[in-house]
PDB file of N, CA, C and O in Angstrom, chain B, residues numbered from 101:
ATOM      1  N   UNK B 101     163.838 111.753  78.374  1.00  0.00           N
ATOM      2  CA  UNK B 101     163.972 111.163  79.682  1.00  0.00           C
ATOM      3  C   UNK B 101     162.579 110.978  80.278  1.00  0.00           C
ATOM      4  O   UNK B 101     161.566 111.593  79.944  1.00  0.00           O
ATOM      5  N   UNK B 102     162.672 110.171  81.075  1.00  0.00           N
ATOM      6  CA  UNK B 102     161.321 109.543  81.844  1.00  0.00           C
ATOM      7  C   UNK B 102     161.265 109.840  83.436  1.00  0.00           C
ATOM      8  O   UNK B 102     162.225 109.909  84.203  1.00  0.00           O
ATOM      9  N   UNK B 103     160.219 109.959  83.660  1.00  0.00           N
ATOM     10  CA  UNK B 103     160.563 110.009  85.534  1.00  0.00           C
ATOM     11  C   UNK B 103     159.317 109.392  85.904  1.00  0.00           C
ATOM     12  O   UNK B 103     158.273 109.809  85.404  1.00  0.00           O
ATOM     13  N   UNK B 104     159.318 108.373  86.789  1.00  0.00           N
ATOM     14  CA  UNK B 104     158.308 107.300  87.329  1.00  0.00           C
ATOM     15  C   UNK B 104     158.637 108.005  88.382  1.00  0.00           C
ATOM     16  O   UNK B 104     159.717 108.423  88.800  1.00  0.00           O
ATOM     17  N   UNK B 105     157.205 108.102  88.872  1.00  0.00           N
ATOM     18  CA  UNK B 105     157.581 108.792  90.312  1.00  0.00           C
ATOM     19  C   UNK B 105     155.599 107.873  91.267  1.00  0.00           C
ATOM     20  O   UNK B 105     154.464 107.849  90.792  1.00  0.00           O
ATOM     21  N   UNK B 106     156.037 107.422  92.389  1.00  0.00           N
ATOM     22  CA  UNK B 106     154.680 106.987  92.913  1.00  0.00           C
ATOM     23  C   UNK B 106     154.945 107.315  93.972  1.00  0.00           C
ATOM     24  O   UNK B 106     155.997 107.181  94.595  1.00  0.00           O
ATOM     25  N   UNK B 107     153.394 108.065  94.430  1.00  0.00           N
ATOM     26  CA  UNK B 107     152.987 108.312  95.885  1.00  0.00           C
ATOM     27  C   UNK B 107     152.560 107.350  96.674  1.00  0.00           C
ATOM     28  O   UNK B 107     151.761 106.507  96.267  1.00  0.00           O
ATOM     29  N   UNK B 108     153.007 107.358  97.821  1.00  0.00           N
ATOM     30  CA  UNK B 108     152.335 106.395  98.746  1.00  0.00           C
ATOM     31  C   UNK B 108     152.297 106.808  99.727  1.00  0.00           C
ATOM     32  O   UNK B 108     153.106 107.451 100.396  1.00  0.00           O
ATOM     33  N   UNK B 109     150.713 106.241  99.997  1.00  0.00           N
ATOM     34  CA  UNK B 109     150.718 107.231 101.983  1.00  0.00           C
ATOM     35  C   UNK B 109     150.374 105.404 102.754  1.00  0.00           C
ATOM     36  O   UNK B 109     149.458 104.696 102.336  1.00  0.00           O
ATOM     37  N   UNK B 110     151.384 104.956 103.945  1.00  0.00           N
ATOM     38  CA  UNK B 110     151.367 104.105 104.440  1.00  0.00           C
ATOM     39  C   UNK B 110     150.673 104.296 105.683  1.00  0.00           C
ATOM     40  O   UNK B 110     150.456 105.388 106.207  1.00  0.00           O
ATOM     41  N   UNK B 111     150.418 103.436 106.018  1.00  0.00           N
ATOM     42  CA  UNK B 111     149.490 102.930 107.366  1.00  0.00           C
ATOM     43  C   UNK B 111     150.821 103.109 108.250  1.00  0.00           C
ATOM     44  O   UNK B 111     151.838 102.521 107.882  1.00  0.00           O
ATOM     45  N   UNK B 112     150.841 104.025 109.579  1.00  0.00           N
ATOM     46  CA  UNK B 112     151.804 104.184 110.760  1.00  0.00           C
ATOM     47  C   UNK B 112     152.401 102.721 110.569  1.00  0.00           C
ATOM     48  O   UNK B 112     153.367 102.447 109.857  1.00  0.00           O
ATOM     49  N   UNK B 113     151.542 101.701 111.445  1.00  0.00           N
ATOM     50  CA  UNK B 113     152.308 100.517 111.898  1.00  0.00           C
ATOM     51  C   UNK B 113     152.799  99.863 110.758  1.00  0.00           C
ATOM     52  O   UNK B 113     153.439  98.841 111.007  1.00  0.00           O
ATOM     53  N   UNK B 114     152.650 100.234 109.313  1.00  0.00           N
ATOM     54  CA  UNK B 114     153.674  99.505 108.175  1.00  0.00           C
ATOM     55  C   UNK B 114     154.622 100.259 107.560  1.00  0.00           C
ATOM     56  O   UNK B 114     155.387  99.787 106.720  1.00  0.00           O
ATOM     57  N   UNK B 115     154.633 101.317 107.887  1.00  0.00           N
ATOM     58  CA  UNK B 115     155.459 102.270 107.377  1.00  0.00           C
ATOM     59  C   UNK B 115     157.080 101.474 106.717  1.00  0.00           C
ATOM     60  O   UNK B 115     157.575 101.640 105.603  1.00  0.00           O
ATOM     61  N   UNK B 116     157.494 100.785 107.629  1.00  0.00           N
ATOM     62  CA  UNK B 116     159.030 100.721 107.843  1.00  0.00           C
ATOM     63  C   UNK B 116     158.968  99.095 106.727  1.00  0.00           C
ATOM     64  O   UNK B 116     159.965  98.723 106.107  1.00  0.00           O
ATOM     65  N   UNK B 117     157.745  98.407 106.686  1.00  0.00           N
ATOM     66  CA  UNK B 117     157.488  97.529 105.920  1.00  0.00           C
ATOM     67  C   UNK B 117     157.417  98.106 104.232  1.00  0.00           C
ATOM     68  O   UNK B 117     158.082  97.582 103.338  1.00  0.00           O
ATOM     69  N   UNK B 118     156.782  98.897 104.086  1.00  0.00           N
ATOM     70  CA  UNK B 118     156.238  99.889 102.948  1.00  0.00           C
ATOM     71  C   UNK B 118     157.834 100.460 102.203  1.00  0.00           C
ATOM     72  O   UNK B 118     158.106 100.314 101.012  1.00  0.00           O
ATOM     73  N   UNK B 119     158.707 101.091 103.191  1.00  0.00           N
ATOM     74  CA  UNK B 119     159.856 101.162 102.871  1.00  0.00           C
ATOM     75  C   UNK B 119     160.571 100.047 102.408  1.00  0.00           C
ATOM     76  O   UNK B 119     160.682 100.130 101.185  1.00  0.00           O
ATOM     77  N   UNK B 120     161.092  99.061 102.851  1.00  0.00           N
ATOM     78  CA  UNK B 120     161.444  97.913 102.654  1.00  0.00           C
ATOM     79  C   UNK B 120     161.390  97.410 101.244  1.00  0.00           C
ATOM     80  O   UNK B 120     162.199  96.924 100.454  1.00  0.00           O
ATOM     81  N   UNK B 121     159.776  97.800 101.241  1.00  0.00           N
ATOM     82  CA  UNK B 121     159.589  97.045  99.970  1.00  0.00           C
ATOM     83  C   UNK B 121     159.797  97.387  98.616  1.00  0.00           C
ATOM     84  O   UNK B 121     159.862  96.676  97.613  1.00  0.00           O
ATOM     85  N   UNK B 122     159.928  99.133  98.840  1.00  0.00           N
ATOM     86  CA  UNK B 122     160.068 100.342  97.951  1.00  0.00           C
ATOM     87  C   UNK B 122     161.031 100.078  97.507  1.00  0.00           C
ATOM     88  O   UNK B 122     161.106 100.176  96.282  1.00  0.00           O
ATOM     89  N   UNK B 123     162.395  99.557  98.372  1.00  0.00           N
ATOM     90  CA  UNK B 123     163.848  99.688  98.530  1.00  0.00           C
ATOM     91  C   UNK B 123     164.129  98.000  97.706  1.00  0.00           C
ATOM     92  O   UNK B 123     165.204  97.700  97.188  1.00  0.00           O
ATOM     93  N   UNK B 124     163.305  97.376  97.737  1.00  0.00           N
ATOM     94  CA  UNK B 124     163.736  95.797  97.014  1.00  0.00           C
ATOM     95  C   UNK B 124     163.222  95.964  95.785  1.00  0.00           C
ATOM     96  O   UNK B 124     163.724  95.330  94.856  1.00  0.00           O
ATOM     97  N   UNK B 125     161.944  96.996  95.515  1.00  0.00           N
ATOM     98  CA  UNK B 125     161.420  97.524  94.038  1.00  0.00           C
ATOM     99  C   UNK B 125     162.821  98.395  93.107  1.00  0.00           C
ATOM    100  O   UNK B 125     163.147  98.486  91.923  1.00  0.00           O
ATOM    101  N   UNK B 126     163.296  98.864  94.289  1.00  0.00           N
ATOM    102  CA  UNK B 126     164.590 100.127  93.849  1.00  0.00           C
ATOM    103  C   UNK B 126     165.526  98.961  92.990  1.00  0.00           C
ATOM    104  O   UNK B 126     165.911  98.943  91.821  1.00  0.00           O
ATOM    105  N   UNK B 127     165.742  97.808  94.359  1.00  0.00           N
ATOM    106  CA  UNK B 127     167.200  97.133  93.862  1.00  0.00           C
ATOM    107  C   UNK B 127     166.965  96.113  93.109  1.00  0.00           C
ATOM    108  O   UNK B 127     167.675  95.109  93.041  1.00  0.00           O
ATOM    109  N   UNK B 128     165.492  96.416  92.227  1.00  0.00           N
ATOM    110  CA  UNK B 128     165.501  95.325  91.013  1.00  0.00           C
ATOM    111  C   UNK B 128     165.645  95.629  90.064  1.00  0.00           C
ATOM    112  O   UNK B 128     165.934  94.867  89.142  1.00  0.00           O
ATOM    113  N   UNK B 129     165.428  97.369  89.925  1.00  0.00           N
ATOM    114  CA  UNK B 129     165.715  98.030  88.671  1.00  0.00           C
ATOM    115  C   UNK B 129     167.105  98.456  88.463  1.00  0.00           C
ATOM    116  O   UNK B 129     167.486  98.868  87.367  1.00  0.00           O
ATOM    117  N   UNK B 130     168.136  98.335  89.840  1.00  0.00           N
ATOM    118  CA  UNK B 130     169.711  98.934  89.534  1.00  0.00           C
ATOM    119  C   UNK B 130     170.274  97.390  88.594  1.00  0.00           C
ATOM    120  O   UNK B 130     170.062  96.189  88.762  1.00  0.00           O
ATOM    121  N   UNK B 131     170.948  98.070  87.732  1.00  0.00           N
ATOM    122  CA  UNK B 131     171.686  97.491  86.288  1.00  0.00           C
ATOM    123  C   UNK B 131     170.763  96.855  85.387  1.00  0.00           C
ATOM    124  O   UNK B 131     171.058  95.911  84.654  1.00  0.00           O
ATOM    125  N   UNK B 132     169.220  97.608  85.497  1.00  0.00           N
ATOM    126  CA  UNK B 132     168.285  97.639  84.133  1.00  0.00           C
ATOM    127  C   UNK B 132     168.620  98.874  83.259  1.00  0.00           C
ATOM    128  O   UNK B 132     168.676 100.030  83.678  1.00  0.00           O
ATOM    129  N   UNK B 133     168.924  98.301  81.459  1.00  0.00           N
ATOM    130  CA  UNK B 133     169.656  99.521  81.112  1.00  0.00           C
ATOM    131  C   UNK B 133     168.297 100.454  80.565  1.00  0.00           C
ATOM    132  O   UNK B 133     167.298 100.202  79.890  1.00  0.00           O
ATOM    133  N   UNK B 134     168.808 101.574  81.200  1.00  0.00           N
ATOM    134  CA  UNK B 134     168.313 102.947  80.587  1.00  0.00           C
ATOM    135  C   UNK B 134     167.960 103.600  81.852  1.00  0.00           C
ATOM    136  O   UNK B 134     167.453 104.720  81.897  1.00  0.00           O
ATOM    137  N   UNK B 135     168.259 102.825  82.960  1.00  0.00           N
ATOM    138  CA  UNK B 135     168.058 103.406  84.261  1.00  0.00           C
ATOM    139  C   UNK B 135     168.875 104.343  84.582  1.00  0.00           C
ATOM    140  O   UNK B 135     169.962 104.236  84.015  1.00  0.00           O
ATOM    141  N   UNK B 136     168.738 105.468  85.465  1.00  0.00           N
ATOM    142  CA  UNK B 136     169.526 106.768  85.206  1.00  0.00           C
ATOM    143  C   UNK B 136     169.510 106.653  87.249  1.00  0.00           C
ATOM    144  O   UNK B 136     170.526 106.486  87.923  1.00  0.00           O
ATOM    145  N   UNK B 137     168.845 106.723  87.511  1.00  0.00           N
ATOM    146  CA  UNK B 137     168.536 106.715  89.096  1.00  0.00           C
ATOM    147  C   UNK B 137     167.471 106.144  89.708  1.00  0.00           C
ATOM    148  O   UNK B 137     166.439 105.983  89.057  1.00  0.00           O
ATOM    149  N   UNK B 138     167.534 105.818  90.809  1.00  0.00           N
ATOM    150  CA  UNK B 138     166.127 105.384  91.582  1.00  0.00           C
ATOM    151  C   UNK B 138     165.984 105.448  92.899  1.00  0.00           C
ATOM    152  O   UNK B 138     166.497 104.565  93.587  1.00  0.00           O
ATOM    153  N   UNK B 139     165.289 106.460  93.469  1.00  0.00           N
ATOM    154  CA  UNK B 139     165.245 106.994  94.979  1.00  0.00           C
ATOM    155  C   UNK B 139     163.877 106.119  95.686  1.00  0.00           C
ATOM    156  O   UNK B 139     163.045 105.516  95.009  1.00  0.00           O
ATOM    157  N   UNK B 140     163.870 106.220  97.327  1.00  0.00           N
ATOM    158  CA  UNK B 140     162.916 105.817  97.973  1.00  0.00           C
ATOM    159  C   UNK B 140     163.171 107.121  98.785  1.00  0.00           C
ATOM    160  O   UNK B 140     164.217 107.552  99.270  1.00  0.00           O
ATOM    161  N   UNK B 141     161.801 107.663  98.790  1.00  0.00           N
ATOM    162  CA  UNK B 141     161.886 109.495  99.523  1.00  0.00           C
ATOM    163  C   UNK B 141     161.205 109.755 100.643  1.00  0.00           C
ATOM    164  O   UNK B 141     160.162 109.148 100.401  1.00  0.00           O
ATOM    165  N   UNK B 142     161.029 110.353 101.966  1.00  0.00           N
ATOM    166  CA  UNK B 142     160.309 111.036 102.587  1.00  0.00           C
ATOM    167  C   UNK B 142     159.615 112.096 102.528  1.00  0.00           C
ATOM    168  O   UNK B 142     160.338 112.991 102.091  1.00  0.00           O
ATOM    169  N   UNK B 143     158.674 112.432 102.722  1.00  0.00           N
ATOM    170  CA  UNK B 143     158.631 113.659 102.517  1.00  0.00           C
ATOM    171  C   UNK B 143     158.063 114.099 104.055  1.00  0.00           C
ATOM    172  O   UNK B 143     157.116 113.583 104.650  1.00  0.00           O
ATOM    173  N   UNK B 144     158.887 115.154 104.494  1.00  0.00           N
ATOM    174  CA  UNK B 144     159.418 115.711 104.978  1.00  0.00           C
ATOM    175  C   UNK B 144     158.080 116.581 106.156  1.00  0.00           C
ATOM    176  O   UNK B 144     158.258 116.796 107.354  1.00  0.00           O
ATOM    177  N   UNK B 145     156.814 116.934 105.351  1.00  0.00           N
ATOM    178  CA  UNK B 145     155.955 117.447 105.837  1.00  0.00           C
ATOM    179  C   UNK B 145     154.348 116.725 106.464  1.00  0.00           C
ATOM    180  O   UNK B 145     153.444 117.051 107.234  1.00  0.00           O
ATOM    181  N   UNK B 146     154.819 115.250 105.319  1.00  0.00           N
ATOM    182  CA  UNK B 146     153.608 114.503 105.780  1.00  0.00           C
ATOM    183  C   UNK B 146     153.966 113.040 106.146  1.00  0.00           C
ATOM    184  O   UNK B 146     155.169 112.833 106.305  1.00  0.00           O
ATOM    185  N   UNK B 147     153.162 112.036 106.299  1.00  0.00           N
ATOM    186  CA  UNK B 147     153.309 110.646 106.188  1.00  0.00           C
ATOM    187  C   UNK B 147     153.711 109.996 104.890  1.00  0.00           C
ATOM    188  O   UNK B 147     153.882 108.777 104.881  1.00  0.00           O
ATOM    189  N   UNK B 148     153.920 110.892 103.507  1.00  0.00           N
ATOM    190  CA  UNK B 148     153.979 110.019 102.180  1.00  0.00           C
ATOM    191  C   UNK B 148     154.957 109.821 102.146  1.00  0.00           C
ATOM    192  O   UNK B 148     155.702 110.426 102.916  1.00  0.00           O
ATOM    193  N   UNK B 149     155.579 108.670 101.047  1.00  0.00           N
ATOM    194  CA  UNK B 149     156.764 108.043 100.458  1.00  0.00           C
ATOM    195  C   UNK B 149     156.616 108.161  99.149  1.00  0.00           C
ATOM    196  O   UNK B 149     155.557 107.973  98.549  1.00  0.00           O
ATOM    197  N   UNK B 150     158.211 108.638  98.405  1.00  0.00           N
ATOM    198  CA  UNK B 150     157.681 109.242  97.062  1.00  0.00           C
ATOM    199  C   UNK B 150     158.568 107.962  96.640  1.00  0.00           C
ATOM    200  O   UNK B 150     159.624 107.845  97.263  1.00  0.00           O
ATOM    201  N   UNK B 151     158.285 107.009  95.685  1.00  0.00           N
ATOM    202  CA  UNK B 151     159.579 105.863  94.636  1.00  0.00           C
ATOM    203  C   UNK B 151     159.556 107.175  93.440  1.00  0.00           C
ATOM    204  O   UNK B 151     158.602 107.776  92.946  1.00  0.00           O
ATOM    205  N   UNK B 152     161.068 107.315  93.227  1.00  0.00           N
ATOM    206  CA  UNK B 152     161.289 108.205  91.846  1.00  0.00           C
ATOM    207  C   UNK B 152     162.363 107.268  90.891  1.00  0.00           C
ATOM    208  O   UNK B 152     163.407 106.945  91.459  1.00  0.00           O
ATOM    209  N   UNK B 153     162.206 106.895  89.732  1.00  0.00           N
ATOM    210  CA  UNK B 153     162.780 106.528  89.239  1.00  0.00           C
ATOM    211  C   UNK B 153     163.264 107.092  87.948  1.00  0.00           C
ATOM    212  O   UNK B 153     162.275 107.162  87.219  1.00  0.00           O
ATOM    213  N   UNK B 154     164.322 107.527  87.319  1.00  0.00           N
ATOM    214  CA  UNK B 154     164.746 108.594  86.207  1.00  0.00           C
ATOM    215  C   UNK B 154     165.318 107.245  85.068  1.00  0.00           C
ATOM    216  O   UNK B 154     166.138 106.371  85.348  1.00  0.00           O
ATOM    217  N   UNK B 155     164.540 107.450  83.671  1.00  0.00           N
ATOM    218  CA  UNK B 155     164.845 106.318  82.913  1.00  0.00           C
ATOM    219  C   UNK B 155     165.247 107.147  81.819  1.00  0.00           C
ATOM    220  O   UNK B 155     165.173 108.369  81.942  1.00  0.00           O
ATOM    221  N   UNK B 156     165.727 106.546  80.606  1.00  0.00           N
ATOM    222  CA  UNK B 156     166.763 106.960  79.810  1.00  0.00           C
ATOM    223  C   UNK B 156     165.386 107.714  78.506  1.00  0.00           C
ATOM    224  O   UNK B 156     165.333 108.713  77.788  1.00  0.00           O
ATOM    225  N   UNK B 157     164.489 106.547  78.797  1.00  0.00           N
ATOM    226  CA  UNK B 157     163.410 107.084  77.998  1.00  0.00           C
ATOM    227  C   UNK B 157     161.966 105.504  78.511  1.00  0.00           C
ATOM    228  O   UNK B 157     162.315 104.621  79.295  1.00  0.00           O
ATOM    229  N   UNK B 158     160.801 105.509  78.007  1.00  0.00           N
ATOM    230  CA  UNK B 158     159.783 105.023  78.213  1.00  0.00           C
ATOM    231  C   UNK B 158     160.043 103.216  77.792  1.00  0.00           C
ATOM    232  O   UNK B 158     159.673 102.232  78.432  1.00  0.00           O
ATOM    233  N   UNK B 159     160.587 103.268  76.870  1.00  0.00           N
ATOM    234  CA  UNK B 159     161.231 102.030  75.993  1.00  0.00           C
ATOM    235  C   UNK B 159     161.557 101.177  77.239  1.00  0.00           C
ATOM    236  O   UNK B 159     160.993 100.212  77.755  1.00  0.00           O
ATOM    237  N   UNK B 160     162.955 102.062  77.611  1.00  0.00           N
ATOM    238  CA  UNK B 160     163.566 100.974  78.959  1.00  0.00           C
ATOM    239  C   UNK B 160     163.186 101.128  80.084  1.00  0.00           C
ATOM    240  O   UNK B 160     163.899 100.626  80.953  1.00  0.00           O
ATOM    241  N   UNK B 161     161.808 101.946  80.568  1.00  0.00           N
ATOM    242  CA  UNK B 161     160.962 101.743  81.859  1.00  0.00           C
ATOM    243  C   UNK B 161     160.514 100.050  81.623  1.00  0.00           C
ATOM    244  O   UNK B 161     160.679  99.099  82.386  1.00  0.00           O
ATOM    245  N   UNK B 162     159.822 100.110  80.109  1.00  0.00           N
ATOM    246  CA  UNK B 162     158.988  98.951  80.235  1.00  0.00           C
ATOM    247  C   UNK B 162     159.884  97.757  79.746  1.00  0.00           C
ATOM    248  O   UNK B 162     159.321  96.673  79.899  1.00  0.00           O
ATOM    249  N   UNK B 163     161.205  97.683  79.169  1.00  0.00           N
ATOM    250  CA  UNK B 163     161.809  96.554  79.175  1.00  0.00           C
ATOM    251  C   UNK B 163     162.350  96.376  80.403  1.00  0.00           C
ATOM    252  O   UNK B 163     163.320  95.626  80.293  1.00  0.00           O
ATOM    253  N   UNK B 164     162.128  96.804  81.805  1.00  0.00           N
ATOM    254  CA  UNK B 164     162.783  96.643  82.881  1.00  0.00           C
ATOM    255  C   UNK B 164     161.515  96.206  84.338  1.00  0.00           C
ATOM    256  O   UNK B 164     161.642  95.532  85.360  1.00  0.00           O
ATOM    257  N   UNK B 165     160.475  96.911  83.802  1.00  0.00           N
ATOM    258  CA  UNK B 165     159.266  96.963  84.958  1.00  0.00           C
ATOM    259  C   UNK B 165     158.718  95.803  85.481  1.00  0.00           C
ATOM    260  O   UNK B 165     158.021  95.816  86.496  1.00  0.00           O
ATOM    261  N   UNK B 166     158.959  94.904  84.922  1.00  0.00           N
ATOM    262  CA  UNK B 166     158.611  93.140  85.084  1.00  0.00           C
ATOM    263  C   UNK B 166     159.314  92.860  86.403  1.00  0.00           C
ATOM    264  O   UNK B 166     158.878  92.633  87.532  1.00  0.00           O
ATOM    265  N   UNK B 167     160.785  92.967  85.801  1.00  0.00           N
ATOM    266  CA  UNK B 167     161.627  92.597  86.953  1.00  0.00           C
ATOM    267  C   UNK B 167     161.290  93.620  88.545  1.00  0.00           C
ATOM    268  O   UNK B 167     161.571  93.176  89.658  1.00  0.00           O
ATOM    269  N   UNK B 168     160.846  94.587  88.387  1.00  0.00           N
ATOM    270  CA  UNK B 168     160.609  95.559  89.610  1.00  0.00           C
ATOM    271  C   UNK B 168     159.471  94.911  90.020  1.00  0.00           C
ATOM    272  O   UNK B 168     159.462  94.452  91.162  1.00  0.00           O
ATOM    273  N   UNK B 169     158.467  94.776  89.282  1.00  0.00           N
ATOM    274  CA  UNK B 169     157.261  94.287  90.283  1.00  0.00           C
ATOM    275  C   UNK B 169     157.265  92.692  90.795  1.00  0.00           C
ATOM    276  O   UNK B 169     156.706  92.254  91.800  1.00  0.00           O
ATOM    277  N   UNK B 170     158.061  91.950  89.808  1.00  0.00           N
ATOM    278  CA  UNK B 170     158.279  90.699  90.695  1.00  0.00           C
ATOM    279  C   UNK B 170     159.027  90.556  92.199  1.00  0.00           C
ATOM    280  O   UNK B 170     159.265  89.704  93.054  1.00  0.00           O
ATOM    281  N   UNK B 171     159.196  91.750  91.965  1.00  0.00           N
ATOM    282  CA  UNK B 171     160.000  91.869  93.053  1.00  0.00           C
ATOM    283  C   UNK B 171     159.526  92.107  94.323  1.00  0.00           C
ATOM    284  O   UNK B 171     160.177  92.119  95.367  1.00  0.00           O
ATOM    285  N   UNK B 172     158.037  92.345  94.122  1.00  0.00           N
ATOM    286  CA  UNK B 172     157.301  93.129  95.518  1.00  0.00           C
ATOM    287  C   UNK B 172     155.765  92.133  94.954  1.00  0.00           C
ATOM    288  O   UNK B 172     154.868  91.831  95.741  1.00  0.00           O
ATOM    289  N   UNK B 173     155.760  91.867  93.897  1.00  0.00           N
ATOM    290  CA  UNK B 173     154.439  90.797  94.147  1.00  0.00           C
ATOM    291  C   UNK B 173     153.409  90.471  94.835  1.00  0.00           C
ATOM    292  O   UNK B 173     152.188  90.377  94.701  1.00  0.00           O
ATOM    293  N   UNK B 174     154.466  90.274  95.852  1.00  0.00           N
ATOM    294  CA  UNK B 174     153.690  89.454  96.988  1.00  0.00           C
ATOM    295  C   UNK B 174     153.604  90.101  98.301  1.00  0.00           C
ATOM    296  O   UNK B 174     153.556  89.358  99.281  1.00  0.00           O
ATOM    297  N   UNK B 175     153.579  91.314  98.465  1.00  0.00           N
ATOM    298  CA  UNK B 175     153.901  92.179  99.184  1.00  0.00           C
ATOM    299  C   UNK B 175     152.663  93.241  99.498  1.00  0.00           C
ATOM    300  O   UNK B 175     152.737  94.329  98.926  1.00  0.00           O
ATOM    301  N   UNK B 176     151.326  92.951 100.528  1.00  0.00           N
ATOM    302  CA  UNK B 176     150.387  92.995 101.240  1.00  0.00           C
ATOM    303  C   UNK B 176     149.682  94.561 101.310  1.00  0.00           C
ATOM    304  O   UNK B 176     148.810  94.989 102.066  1.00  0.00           O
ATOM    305  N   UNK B 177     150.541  95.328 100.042  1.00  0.00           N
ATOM    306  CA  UNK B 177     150.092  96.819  99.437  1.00  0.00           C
ATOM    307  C   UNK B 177     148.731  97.794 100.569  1.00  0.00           C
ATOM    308  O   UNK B 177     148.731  98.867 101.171  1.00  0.00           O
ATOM    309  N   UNK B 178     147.431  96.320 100.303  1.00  0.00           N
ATOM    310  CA  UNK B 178     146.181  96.855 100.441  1.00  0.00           C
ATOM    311  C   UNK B 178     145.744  96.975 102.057  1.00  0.00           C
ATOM    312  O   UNK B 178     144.812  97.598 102.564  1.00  0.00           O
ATOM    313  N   UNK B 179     146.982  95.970 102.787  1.00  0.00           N
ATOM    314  CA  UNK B 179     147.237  95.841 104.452  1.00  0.00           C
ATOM    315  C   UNK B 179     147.714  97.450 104.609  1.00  0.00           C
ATOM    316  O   UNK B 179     147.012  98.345 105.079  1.00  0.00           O
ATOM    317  N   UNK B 180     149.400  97.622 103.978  1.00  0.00           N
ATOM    318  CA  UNK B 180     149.769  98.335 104.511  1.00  0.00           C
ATOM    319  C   UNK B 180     150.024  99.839 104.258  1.00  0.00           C
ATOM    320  O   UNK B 180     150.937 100.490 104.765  1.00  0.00           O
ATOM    321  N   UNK B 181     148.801 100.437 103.140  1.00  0.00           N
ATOM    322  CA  UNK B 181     148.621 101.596 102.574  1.00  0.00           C
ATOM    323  C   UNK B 181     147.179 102.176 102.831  1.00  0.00           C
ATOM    324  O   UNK B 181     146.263 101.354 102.808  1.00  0.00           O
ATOM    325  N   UNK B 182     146.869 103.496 103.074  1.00  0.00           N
ATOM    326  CA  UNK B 182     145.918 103.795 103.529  1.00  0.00           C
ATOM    327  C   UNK B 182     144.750 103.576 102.380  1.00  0.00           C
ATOM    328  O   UNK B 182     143.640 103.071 102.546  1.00  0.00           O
ATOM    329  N   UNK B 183     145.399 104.169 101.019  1.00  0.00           N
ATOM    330  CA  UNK B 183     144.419 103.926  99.933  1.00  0.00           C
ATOM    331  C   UNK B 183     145.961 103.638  98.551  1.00  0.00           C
ATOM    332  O   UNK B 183     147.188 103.566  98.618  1.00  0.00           O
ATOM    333  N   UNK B 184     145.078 103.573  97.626  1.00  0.00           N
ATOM    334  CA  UNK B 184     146.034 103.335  96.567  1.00  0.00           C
ATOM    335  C   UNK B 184     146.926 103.913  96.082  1.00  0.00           C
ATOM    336  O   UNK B 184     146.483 104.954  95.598  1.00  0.00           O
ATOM    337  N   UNK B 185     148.341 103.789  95.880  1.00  0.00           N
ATOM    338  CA  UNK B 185     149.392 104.757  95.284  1.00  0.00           C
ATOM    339  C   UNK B 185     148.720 105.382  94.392  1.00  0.00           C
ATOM    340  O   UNK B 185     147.666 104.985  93.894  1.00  0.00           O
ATOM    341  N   UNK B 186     149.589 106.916  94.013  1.00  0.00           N
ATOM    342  CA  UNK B 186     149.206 107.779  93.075  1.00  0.00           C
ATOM    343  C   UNK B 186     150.577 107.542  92.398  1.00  0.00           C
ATOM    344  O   UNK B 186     151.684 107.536  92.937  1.00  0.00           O
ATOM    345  N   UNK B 187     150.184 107.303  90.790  1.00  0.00           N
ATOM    346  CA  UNK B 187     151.453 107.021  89.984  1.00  0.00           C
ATOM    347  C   UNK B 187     151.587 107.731  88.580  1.00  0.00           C
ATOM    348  O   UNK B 187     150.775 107.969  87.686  1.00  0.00           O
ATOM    349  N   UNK B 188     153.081 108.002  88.762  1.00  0.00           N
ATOM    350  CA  UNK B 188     152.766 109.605  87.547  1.00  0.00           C
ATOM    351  C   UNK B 188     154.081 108.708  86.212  1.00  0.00           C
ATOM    352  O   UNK B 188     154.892 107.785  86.285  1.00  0.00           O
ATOM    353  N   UNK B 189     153.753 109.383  85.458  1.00  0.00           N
ATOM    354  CA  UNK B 189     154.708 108.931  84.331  1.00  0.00           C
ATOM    355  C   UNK B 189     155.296 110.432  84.012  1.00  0.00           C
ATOM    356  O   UNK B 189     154.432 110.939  83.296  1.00  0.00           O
ATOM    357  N   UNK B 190     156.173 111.221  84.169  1.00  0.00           N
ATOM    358  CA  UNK B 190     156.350 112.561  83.732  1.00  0.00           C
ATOM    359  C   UNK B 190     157.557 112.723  82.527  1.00  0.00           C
ATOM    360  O   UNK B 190     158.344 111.848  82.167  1.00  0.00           O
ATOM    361  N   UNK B 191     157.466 113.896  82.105  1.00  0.00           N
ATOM    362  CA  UNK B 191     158.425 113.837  81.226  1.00  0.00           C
ATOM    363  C   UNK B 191     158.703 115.629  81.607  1.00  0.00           C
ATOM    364  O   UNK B 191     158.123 116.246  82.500  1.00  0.00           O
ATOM    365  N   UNK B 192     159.976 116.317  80.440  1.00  0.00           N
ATOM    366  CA  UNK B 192     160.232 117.578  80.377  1.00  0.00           C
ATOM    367  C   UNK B 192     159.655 117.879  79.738  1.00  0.00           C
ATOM    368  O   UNK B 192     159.684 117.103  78.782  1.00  0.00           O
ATOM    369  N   UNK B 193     158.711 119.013  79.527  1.00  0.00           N
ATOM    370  CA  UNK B 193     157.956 120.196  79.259  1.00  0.00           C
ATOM    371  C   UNK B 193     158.176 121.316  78.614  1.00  0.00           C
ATOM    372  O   UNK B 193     157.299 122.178  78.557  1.00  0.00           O
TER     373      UNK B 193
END
């Protein structure tokens, strides 16, 4: 199993934009197969937004990842993030 998981710390006034866009990244990967889940998160203690995505394995992250980023493309990242997502590829241990 796979877990895509990216940090993002948004700029206050885009926050709700930043979400948005997380959430149209989410609904490009639902009925890509090997997809297991895909959250848009708060966290709870700071300003970050966690995207987690749980894949069946690495294979069908990347036969599916095309369609997720076309999906946000065009979507003003460097406006509305303080600095650059932190992006993890994890696995079980």
């Amino acid at each position: 199993m796979l877990f895509h998981m990216s940090i993002h710390r948004p700029k206050t006034e885009y926050r709700q934009d930043l979400i948005d866009s997380m959430h149209r990244y989410g609904a490009a990967a639902e009925g890509q197969p090997g997809l297991r889940e895909v959250h848009t998160l708060a966290d709870r203690h700071s300003d970050r937004l966690v995207g987690l995505a749980i894949w069946e394995d690495e294979a069908s992250w990347r036969a599916g990842v095309e369609s997720m980023r076309a999906a946000v493309e065009n979507d003003p990242f460097d406006l509305w993030e303080e600095r650059e997502p932190e992006g993890f590829m994890l696995e079980d241990v």
